[in-house]
Backbone bond lengths (Angstrom), bond angles and torsions (degrees), N, CA, C in turn:
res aa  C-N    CA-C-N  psi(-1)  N-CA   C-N-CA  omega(-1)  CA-C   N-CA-C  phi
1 X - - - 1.469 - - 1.529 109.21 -
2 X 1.452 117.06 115.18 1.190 97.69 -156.56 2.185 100.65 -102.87
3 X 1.752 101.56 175.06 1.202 87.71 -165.49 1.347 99.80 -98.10
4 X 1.643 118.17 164.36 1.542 132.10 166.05 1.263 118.16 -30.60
5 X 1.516 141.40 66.77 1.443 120.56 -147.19 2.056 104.76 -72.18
6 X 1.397 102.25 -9.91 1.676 94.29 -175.00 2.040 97.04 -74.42
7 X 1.169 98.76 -41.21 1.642 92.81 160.87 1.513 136.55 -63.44
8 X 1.107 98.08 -24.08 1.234 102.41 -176.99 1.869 120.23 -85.18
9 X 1.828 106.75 -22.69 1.103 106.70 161.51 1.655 112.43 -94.41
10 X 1.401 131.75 10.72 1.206 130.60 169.41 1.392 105.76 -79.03
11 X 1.092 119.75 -21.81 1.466 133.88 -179.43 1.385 114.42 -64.58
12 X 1.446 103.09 -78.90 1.115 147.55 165.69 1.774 111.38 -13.22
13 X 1.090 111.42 -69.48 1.618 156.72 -164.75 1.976 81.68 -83.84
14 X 1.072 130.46 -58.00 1.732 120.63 175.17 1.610 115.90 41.56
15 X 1.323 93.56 51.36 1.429 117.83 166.42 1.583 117.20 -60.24
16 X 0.847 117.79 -1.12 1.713 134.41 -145.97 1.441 114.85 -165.42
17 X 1.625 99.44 -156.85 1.561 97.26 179.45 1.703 91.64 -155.86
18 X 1.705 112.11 177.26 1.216 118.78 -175.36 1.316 94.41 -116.67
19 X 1.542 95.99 159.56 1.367 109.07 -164.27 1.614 100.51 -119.93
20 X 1.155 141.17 134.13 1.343 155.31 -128.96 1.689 102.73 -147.21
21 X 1.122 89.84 67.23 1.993 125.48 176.84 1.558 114.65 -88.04
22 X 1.529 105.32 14.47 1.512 103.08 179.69 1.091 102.69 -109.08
23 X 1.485 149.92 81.24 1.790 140.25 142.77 1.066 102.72 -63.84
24 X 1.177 115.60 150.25 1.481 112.97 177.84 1.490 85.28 -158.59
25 X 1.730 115.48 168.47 1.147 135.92 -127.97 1.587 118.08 -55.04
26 X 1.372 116.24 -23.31 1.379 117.68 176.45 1.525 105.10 -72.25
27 X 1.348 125.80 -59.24 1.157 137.07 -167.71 1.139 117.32 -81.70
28 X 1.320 127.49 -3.19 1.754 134.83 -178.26 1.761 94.89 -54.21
29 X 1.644 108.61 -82.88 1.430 117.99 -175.11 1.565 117.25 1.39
30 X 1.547 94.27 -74.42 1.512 123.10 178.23 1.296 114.31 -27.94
31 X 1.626 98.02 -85.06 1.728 114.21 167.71 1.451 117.35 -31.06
32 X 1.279 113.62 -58.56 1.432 119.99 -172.66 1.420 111.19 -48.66
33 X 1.760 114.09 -52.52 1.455 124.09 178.19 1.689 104.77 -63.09
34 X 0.725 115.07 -60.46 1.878 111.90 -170.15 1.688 100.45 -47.65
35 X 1.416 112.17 -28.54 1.519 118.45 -179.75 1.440 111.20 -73.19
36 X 1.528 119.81 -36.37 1.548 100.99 160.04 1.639 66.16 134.07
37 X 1.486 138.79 -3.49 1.517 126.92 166.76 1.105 136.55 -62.70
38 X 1.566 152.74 55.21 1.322 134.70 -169.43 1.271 141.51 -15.74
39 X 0.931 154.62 100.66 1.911 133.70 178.00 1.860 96.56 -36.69
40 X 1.270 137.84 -21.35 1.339 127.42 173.79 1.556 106.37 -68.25
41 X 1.302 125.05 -33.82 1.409 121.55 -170.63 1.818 106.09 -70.14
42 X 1.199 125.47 -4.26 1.434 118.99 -170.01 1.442 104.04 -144.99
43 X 1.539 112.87 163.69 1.186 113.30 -179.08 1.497 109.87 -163.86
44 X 1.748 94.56 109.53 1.574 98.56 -169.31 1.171 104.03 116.15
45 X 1.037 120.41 172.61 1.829 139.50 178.71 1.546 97.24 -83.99
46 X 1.597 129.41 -60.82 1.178 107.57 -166.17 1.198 139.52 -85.32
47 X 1.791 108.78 -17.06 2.007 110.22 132.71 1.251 135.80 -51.88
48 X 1.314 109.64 -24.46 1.742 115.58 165.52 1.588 103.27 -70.37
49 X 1.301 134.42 -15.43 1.207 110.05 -151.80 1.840 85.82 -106.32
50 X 1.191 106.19 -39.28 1.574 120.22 167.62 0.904 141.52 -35.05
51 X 1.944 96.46 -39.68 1.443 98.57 158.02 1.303 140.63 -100.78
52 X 1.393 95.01 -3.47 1.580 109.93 167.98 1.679 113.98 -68.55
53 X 1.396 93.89 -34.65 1.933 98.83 168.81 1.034 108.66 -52.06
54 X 1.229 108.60 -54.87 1.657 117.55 -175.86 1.715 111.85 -28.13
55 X 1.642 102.46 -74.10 1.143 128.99 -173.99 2.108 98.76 -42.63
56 X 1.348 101.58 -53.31 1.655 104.40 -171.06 1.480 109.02 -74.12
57 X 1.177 117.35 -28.14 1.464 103.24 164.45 1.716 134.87 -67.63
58 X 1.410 88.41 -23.90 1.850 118.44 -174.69 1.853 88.43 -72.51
59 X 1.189 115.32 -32.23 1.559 109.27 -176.72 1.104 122.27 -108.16
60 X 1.674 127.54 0.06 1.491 126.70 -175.31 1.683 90.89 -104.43
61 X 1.606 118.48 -28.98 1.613 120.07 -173.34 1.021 111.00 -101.75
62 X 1.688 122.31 31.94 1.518 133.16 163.44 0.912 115.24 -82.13
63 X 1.557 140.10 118.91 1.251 134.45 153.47 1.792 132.03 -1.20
64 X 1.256 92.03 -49.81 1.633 111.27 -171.58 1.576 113.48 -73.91
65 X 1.525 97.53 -18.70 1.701 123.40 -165.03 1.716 90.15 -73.47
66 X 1.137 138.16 114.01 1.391 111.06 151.49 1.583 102.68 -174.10
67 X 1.642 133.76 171.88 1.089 123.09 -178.46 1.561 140.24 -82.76
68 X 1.355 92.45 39.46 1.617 101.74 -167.94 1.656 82.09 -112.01
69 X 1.428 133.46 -14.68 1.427 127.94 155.48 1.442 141.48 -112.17
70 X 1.399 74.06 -16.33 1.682 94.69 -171.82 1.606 110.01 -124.90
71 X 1.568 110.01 97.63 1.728 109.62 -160.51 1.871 84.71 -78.27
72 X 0.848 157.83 -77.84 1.411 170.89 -157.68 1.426 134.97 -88.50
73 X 0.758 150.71 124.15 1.401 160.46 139.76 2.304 151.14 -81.36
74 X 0.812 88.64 91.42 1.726 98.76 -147.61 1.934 106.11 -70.77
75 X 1.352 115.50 74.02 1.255 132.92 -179.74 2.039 108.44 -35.84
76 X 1.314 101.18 134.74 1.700 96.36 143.24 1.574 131.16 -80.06
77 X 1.186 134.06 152.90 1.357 114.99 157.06 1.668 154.50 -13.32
78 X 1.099 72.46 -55.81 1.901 100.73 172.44 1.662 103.63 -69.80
79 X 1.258 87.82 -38.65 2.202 67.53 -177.48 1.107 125.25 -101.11
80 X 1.884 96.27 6.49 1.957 92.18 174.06 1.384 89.14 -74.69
81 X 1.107 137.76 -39.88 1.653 124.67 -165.68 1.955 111.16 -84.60
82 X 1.668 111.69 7.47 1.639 111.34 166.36 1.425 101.13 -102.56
83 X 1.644 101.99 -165.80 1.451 110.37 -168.72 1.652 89.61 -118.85
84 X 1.448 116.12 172.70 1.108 157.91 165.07 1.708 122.70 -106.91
85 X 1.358 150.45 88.46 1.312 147.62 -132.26 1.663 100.95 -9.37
86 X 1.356 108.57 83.66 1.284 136.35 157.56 1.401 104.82 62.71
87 X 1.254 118.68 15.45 1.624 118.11 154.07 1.300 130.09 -110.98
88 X 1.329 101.88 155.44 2.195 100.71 176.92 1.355 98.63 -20.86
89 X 1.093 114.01 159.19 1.552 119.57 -175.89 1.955 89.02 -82.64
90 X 1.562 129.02 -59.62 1.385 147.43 -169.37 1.401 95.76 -57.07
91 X 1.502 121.17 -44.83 1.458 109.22 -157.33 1.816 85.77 -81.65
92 X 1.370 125.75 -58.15 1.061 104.75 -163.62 1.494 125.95 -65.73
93 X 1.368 140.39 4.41 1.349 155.03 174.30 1.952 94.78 -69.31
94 X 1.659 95.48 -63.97 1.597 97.39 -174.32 1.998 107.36 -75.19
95 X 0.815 107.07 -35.36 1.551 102.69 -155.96 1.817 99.76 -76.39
96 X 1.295 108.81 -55.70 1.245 127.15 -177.11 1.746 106.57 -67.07
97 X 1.284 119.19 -64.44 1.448 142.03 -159.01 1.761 113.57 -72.27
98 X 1.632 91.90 -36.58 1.420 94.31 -157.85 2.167 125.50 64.09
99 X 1.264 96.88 31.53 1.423 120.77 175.53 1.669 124.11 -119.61
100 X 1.400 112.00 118.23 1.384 115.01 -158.74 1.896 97.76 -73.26
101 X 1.319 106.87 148.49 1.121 92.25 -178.18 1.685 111.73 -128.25
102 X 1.250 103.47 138.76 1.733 120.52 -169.25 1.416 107.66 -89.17
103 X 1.338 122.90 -179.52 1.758 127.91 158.26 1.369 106.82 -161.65
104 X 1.634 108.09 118.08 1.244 129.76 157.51 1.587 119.74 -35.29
105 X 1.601 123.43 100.38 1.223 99.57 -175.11 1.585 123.56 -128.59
106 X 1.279 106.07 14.12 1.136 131.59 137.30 1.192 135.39 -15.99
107 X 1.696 142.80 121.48 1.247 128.26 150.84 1.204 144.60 -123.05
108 X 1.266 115.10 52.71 1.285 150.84 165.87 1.432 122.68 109.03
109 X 1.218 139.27 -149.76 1.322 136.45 -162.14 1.948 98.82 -126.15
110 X 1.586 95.34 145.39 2.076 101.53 169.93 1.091 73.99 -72.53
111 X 1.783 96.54 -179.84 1.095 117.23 163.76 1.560 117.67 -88.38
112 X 1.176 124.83 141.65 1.369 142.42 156.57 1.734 118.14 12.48
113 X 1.117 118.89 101.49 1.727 127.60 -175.51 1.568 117.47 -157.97
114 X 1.620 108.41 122.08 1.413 102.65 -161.35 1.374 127.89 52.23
115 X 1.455 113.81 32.65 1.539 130.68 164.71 1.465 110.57 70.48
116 X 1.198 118.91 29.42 1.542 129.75 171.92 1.728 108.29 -152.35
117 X 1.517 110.80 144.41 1.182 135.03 147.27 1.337 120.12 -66.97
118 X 1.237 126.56 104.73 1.547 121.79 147.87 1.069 123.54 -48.03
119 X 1.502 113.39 179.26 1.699 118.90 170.69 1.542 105.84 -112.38
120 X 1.739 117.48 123.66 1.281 100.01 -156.02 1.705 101.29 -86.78
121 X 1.164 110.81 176.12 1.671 132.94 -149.17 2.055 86.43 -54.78
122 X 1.653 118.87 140.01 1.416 125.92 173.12 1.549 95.45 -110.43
123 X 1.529 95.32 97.30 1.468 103.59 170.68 1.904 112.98 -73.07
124 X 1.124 114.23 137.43 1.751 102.99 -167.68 1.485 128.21 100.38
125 X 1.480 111.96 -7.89 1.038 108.09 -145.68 1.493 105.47 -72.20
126 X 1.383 130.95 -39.98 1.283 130.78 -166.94 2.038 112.18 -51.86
127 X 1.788 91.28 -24.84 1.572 116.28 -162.16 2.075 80.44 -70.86
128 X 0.884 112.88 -68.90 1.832 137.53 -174.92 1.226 102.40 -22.01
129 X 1.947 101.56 -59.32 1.500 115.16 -157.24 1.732 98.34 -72.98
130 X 1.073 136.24 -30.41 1.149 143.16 -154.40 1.828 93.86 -99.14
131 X 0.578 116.68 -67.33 1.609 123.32 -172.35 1.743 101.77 -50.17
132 X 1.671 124.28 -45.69 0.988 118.61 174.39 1.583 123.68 -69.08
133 X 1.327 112.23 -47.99 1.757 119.94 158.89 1.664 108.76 -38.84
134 X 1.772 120.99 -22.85 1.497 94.42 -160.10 1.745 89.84 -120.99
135 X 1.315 112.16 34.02 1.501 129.73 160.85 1.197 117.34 -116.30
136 X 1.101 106.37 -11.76 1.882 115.15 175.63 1.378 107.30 99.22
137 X 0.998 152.01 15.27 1.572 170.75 98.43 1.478 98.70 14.71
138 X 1.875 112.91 104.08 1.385 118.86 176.80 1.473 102.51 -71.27
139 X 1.560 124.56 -66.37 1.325 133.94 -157.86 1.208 95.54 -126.63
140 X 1.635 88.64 -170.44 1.738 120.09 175.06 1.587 112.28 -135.28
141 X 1.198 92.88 178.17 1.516 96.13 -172.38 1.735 115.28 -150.73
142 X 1.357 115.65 102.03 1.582 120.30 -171.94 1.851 122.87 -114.24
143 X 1.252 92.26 119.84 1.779 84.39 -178.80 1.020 117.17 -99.10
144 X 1.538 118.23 153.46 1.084 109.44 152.08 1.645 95.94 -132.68
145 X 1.440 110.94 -164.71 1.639 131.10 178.99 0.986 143.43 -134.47
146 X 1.496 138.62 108.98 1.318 153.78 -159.95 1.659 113.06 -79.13
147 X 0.920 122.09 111.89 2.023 102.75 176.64 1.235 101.17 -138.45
148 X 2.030 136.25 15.21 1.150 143.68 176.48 1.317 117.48 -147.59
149 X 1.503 119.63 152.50 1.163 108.93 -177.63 1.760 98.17 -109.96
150 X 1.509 102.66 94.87 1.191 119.08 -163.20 1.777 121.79 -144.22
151 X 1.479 93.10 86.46 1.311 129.06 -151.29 1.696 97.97 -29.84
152 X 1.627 98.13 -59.44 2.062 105.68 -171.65 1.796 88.53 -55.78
153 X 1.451 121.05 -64.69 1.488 114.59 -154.91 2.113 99.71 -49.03
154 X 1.440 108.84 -52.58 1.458 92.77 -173.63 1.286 130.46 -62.05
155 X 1.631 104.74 -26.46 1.677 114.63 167.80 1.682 93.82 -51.96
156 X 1.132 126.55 -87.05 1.641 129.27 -156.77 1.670 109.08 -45.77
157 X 1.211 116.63 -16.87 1.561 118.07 174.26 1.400 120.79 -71.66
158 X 1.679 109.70 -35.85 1.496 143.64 -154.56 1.524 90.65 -97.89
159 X 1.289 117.04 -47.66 2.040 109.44 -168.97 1.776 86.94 -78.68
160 X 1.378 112.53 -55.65 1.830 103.25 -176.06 1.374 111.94 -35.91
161 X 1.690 117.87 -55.47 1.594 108.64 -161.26 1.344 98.53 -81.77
162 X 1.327 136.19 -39.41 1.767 120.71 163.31 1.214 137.42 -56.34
163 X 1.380 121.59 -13.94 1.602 137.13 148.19 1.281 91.85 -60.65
164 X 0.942 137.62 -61.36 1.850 124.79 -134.55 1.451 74.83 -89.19
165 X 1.369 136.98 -69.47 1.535 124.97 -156.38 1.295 122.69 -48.15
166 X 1.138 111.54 -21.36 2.046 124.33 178.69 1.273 106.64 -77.19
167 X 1.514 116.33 -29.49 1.101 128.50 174.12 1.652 125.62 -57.62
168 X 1.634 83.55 -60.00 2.073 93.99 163.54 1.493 102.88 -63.37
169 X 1.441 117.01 -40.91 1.596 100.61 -162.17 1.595 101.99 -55.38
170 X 1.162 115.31 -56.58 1.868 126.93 -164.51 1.893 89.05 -50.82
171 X 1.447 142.74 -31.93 1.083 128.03 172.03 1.003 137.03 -97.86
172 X 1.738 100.31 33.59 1.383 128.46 -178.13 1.539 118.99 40.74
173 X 1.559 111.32 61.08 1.019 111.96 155.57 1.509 112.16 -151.17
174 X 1.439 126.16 175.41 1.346 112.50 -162.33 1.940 114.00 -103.63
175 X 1.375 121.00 146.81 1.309 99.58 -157.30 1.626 91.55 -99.76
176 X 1.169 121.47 165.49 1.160 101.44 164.19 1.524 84.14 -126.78
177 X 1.696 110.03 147.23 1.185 118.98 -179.41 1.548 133.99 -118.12
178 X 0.941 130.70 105.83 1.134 143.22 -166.61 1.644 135.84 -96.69
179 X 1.215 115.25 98.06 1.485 122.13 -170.93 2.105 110.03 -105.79
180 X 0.994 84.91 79.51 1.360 84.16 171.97 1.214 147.66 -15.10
181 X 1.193 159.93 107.99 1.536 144.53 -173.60 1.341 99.41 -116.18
182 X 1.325 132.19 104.74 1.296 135.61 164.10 1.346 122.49 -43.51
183 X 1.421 124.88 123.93 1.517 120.69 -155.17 1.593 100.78 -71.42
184 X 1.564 122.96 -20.87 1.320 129.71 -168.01 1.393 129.66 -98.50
185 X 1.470 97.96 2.41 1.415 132.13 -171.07 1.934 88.37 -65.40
186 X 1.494 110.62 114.42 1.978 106.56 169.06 1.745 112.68 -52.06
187 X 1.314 115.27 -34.29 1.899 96.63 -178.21 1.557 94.84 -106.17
188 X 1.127 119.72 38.53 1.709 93.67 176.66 1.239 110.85 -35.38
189 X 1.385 130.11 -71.90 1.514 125.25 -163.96 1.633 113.12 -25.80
190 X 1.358 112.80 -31.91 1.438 112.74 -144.95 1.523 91.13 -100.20
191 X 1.247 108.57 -41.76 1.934 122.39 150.98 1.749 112.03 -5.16
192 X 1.533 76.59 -67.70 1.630 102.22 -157.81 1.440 103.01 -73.18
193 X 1.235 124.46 -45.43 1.740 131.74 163.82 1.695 111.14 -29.34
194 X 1.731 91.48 -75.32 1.578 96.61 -164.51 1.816 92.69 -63.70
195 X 0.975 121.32 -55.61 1.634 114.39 -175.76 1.896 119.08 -35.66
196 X 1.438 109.00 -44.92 1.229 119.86 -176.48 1.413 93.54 -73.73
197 X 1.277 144.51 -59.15 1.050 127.02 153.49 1.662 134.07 12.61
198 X 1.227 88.82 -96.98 1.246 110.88 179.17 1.557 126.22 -65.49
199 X 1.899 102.06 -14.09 1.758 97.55 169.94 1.558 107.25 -88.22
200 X 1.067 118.70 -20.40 1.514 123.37 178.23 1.918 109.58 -68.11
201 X 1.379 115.15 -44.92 0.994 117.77 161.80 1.368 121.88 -46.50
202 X 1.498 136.14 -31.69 1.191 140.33 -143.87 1.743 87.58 -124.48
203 X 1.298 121.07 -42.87 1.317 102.84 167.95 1.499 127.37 -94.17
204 X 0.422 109.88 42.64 2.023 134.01 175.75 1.546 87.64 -102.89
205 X 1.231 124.62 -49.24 1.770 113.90 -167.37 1.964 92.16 -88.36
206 X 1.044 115.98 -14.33 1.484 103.33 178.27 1.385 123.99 -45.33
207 X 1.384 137.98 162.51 1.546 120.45 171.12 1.882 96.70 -91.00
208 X 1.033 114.85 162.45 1.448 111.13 178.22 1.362 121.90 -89.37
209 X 1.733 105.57 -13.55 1.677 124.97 -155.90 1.922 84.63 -94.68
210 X 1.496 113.79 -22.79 1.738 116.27 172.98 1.341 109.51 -114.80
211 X 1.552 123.09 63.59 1.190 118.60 169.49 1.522 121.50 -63.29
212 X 1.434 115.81 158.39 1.939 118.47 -161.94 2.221 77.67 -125.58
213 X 1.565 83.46 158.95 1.653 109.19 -175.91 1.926 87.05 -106.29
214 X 1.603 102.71 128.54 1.261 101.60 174.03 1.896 97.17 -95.93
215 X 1.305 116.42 166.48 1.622 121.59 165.52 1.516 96.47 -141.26
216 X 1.589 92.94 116.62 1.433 102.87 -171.01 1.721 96.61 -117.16
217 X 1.569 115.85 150.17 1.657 115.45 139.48 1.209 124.12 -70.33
218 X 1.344 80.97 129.42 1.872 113.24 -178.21 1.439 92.41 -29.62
219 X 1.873 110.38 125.68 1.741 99.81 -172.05 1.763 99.23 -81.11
220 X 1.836 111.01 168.66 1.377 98.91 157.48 1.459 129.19 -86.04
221 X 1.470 115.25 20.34 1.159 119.62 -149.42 1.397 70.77 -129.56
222 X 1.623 133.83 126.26 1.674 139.40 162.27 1.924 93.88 -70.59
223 X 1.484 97.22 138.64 1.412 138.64 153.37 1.891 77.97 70.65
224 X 0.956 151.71 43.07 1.508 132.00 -168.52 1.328 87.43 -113.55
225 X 1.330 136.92 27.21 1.146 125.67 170.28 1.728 109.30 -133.09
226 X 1.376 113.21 13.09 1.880 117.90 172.89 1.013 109.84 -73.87
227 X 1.258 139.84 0.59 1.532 145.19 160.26 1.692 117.76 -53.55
228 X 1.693 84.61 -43.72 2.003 99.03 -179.75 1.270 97.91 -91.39
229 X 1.516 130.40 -36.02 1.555 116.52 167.48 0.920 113.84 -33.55
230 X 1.631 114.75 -75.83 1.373 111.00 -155.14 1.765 106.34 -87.30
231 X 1.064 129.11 31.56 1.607 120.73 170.56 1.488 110.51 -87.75
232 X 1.361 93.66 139.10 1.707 112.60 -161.35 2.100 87.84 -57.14
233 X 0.747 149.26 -53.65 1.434 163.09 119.62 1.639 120.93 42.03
234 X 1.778 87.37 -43.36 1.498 92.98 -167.96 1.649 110.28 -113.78
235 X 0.967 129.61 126.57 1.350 132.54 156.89 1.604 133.50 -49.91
236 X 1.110 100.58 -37.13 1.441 124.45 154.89 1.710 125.35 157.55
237 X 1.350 91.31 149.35 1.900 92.90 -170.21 1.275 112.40 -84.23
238 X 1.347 129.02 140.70 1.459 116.86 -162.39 1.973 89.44 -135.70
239 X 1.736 111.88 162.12 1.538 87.02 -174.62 1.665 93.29 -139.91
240 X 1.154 115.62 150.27 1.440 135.91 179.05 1.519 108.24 -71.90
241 X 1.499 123.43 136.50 1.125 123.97 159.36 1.751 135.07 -61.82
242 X 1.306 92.15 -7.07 2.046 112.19 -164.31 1.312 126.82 -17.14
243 X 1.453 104.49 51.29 1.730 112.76 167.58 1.482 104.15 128.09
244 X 1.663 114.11 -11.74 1.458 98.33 -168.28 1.734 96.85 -88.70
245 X 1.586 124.12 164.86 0.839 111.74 162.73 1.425 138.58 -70.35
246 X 1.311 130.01 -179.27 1.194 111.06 158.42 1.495 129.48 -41.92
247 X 1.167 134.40 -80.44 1.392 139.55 -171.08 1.743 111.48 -64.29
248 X 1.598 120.42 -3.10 1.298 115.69 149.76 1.310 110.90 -95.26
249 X 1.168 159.02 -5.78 1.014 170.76 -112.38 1.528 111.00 -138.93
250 X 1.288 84.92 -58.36 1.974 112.75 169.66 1.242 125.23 -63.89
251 X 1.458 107.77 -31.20 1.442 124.80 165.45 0.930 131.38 -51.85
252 X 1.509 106.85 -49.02 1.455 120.56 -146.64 1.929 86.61 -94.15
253 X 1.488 102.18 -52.90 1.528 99.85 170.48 1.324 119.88 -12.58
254 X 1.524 94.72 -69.81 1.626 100.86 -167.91 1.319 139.49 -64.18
255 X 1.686 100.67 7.83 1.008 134.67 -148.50 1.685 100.98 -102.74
256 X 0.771 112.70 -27.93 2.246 137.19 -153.83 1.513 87.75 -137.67
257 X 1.508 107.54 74.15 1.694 108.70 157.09 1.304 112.53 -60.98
258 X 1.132 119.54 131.33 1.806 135.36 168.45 1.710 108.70 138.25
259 X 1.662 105.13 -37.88 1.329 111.38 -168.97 1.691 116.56 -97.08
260 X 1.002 88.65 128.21 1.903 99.06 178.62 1.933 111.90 -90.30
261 X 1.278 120.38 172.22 1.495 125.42 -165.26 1.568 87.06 -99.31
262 X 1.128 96.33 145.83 1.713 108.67 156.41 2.004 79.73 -131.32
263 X 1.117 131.04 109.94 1.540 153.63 152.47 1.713 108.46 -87.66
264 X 0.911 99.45 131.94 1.313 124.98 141.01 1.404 159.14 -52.85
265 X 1.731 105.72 -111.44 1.203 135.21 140.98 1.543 126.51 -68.56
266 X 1.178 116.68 -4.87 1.548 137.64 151.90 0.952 123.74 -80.61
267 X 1.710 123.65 -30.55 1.805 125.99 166.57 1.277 101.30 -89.42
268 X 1.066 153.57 20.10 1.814 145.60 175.75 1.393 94.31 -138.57
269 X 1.454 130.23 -7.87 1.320 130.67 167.06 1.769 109.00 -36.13
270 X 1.210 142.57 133.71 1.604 135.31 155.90 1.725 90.43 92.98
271 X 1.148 135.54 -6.62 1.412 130.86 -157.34 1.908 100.99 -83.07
272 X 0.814 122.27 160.33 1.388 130.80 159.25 1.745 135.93 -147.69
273 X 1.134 118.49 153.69 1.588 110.01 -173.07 1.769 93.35 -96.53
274 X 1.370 109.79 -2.40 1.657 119.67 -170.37 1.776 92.60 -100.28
275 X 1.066 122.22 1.57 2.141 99.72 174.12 0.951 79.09 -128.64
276 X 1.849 79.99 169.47 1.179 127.75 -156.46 1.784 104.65 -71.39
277 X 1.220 113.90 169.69 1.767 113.27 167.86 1.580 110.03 -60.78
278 X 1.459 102.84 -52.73 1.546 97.64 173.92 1.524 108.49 -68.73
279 X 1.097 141.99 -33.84 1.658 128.78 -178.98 1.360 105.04 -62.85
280 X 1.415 124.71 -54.26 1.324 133.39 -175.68 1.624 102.69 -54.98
281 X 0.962 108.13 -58.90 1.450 104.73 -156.95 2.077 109.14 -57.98
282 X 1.557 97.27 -41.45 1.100 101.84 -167.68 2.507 112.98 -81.34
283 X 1.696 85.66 11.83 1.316 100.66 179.38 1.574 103.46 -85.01
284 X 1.491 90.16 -60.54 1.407 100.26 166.56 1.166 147.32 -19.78
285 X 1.883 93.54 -78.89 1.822 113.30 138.86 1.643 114.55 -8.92
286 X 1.366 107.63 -56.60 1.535 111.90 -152.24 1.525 99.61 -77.88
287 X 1.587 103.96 -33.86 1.330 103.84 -160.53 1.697 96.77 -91.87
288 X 0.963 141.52 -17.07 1.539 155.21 170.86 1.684 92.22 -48.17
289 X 1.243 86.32 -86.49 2.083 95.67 176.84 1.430 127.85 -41.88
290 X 1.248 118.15 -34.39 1.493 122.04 -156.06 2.201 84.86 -84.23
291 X 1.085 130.41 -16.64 1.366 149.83 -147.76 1.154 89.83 -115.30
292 X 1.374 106.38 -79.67 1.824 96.88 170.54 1.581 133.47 -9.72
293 X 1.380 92.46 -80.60 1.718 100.29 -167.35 1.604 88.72 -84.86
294 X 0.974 136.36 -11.13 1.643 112.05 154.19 1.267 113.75 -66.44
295 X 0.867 140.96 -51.16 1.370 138.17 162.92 1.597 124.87 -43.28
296 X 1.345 118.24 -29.81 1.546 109.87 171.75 1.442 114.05 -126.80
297 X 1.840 100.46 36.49 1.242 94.62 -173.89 1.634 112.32 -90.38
């Protein structure tokens, strides 16, 4: 099954950054409130989920939204199967946007063993992988979480997300893989050592002609991660905001030439369901750019 190659060099080429549009059910609440949403404004899971659309449509059908900044976009579940101003949610990101579009497929984390979260069991998945490939769905996107520097726990994090990624690869699409490093973790650095470690080990057996997108935390160690940049292996390294703010976040980016932001809670940062289209939009704007040239700085 072969991949989108005009996506695949939009990627590639990481002119930009991805935008990390998947909250999903733990983290909706949150998002929603920092957005100016109450838990009083909704009631239930599937008005919560409604209005978080809300919020992601208000930011994918922004002016400012588009692929001359934003090469990617990392979907939840629920909205590969809604629309986008009355299109596939996937087709209209690429067709309309010029933005490659991903899907979170993940469902959440075990609990805590040997100082890491797994990713717990994706019942369906072959059903997922197939349904998203035949929406136009480049990749995926799977977390897990680091909070020890705990050699067995990071091995079992590292074989989980490379099982599952061979998995997307064989359904011709690209995984991007994600091992968490908790920003609060006391040795991160040393985290990030044995971890880098061990992804280099694991992509050495990769094929190079199916390179995987790593999403790493911003390391504490500057550039100690151009090793996975430049491995024939990787398509490109992209990095999570995970607690820092925006303007630390941005920093540190600019800091690790090669790697672009996939943000979050750093791109809806300043956002509100309370301004105006022009306030919003031109927040956006700000926050589009300030991400930008961190990203290709």
């Amino acid at each position: 099954m072969s991949i989108n190659q005009a996506q695949r060099d939009k990627i590639a080429s990481g002119q930009g950054f991805i935008a990390a549009l998947d909250q999903s059910g733990g983290s909706t609440p949150k998002a929603l409130k920092l957005y100016g949403v109450d838990e009083s404004a909704y009631s239930g899971e599937a008005e919560m989920f409604a209005q978080v659309h809300k919020m992601r449509e208000r930011i994918v059908s922004s002016p400012a939204f588009n692929g001359e900044r934003v090469v990617g976009a990392i979907l939840f579940e629920r909205t590969l199967d809604d629309s986008f101003g009355g299109q596939d949610a996937a087709q209209y990101l690429w067709e309309t946007k010029q933005v490659v579009p991903f899907l979170k497929i993940d469902k959440g984390l075990e609990d805590e063993a040997n100082g890491v979260q797994l990713l717990k069991p994706i019942p369906g998945l072959a059903e997922l992988l197939s349904k998203a490939k035949a929406k136009g769905v480049f990749g995926t996107k799977e977390r897990s979480v680091i909070k020890a520097n705990n050699a067995q726990g990071i091995a079992a994090v590292l074989d989980q997300q490379f099982e599952l990624g061979q998995q997307v690869l064989d359904a011709g699409l690209v995984p991007i893989i994600e091992p968490e490093v908790d920003i609060k973790a006391a040795d991160k650095a040393e985290i990030e050592a044995t971890m880098k470690q061990g992804l280099i080990e694991r992509l050495d057996k990769v094929d190079a002609a199916t390179p995987v997108i790593l999403k790493l935390t911003l390391p504490s160690v500057d550039g100690s991660f151009q090793e996975l940049v430049d491995h024939p292996s990787v398509l490109k390294v992209v990095a999570l905001s995970g607690g820092y703010s925006r303007d630390e976040a941005n920093a540190k980016l600019a800091r690790n030439p090669g790697i672009i932001a996939s943000f979050s809670r750093a791109l809806t940062e300043g956002l509100s369901a309370q301004q105006s289209d022009d306030e919003f939009n031109a927040t956006l704007d700000a926050t589009i750019e300030s991400i930008y040239r961190a990203s290709i700085a």
